[in-house]
N, C-alpha and C positions, 0 to 999 in steps of 0.2 A: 934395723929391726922395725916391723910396722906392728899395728894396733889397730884394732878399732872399727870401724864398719867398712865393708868391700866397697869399692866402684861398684856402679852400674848400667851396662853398657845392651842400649835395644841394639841392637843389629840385628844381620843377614838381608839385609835391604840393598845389593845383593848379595847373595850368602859368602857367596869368592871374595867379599869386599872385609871378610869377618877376619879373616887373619893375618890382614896384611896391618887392619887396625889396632887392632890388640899388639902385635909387634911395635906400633908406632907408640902405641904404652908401656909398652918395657921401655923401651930404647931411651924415652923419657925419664924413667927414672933410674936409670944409671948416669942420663945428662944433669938431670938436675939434684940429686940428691946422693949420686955416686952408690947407687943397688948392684950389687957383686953376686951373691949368695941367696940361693933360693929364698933363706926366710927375710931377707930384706926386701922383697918386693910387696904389693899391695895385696891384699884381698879382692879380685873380682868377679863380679856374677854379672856371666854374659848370657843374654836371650838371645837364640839367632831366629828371629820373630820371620815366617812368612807371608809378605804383603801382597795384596791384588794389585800388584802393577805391571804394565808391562810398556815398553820404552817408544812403541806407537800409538796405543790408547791410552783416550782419558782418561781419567781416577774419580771413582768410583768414590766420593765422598765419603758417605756414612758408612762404607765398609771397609775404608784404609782406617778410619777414625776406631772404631770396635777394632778391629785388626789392631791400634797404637794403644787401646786402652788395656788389652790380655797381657804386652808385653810390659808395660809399665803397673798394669795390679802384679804382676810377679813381684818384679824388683823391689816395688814399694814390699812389701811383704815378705824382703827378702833385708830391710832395714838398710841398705844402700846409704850412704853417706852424700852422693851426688847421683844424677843421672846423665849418659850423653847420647845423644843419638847419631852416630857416623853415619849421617842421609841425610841430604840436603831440602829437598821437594817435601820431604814430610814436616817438613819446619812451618810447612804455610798451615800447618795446624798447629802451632807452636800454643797458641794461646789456648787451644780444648786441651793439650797435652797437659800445661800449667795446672789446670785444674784434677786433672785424674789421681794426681799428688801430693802432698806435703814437701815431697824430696826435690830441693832443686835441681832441675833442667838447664844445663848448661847449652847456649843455644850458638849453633853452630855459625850461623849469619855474622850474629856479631861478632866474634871471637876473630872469625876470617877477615872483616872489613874492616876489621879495627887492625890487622898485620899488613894491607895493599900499601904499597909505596903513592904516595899522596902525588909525588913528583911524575910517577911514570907515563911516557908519550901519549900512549894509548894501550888501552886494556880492554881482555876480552873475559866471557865467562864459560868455562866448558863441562858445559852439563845438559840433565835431560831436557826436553821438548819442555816438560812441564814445570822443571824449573826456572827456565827463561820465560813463561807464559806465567808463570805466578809473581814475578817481578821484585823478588825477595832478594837480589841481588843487587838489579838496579837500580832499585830507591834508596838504597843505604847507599851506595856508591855515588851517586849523584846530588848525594846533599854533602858531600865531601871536595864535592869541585872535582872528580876522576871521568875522564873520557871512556865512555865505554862504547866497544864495537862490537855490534851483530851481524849476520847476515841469515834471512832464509837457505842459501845456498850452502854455507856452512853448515847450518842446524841441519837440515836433511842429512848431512853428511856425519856431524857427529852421533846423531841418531842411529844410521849404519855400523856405526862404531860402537856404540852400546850394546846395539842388539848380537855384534859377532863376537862381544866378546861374554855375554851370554849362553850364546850358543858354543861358543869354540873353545873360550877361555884366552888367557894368554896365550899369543902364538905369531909364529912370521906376517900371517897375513892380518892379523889385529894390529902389530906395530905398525905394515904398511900403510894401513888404512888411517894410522894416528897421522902419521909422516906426511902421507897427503895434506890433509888438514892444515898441520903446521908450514907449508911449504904455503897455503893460500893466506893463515896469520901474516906471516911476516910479509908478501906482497901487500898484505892491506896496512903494513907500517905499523902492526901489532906487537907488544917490546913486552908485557903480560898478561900471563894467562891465570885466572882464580881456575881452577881445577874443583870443579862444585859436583862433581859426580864418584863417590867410592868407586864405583867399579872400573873408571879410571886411571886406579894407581899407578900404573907402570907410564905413565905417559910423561909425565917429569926428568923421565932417565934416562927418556929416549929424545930428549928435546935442550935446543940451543936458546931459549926464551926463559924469564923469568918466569918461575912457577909458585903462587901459593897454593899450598895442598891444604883443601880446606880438612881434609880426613886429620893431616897430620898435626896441623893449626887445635885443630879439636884436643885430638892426645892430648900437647904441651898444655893446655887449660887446665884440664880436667887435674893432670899430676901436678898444674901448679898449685891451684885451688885446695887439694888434697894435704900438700906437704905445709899450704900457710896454717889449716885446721891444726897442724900438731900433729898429726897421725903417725908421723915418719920422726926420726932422730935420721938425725947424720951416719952415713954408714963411715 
């Protein structure tokens, strides 16, 4: 049985990336707190917020920042217990975000770098242009002693990958186009991959390499944080 104030979840950053998260918060709370029956699950209020971005141009600062501030005066205003944001590249405002609330912001960065295997060969990060360029990954990574591997030639190519699955959605030729990719990881001796882009999801299931899904890493925070509040009894 739950209580008490909803989640509060900014998405649609991108919109396709909205229900595969919210899934990843159920699924969570029937792992960790055993939710069977509709009225056992949490209260939440989801925003599917639309941002000016787009996965070859630069971002548009002060109008992603207004764009993160509409979505999060909702939720605050909507008494949310937490907030999350399943989007990674919006994190490099993490700090104006802090500010537009009371309600804490569970931040996705660390949540994900605090789950990478400290031990593994070498590690990669697959996400947008902007979030490899905003280095929000590989500074928490690299004060951990984790090898990480880039390439422009890659980037170009996950970026292809972004943008088709944008336009096409899930489909044969967005898997091939992931397949590619991983077929040049594992020559470059790449053993994991942080998965830093929602619109990503399906690329974990399709693949023989270790995967942190930062989307999913997010969920289990969020419900864990939730159930230590007291909000939840045991079903």
């Amino acid at each position: 049985m739950n209580s008490g104030k909803p989640i509060g979840i900014l998405a649609g950053m991108g919109p396709r990336s909205t229900s595969p998260f919210l899934e990843s918060v159920l699924d969570e709370c029937e792992r960790q707190y055993g939710a069977k029956y509709d009225e056992d699950y949490p209260h939440i209020m989801i925003y599917s917020l639309p941002t000016p971005f787009h996965p070859k141009k630069e971002i548009d600062d002060n109008r992603m920042i207004n764009a993160l501030r509409v979505g999060i005066d909702t939720l605050t205003k909507a008494q949310c217990t937490k907030i999350v944001v399943p989007c990674n590249v919006v994190h490099k405002y993490y700090s104006e975000m802090i500010k537009m609330t009371d309600i804490p912001i569970i931040n996705i960065i660390e949540e994900t770098v605090n789950n990478v295997n400290r031990s593994a060969i070498k590690t990669s990060i697959l996400a947008t242009r902007s979030t490899i360029e905003s280095n929000l990954y590989q500074n928490k990574l690299r004060e951990t002693g984790i090898e990480v591997f880039l390439s422009e030639k890659l980037q170009n190519n996950v970026d292809d990958l972004i943008l088709s699955v944008k336009e096409k959605g899930l489909c044969n030729d967005t898997i091939y186009k992931w397949k590619q990719i991983e077929v040049e990881y594992k020559k470059e001796g790449v053993t994991d991959v942080i998965c830093a882009c929602t619109d990503l999801f399906f690329c974990e299931e399709n693949s023989s390499l270790n995967f942190y899904d930062s989307s999913r890493i997010l969920a289990q925070s969020v419900i864990k944080a939730y159930v230590k509040r007291g909000f939840f009894r045991k079903c």
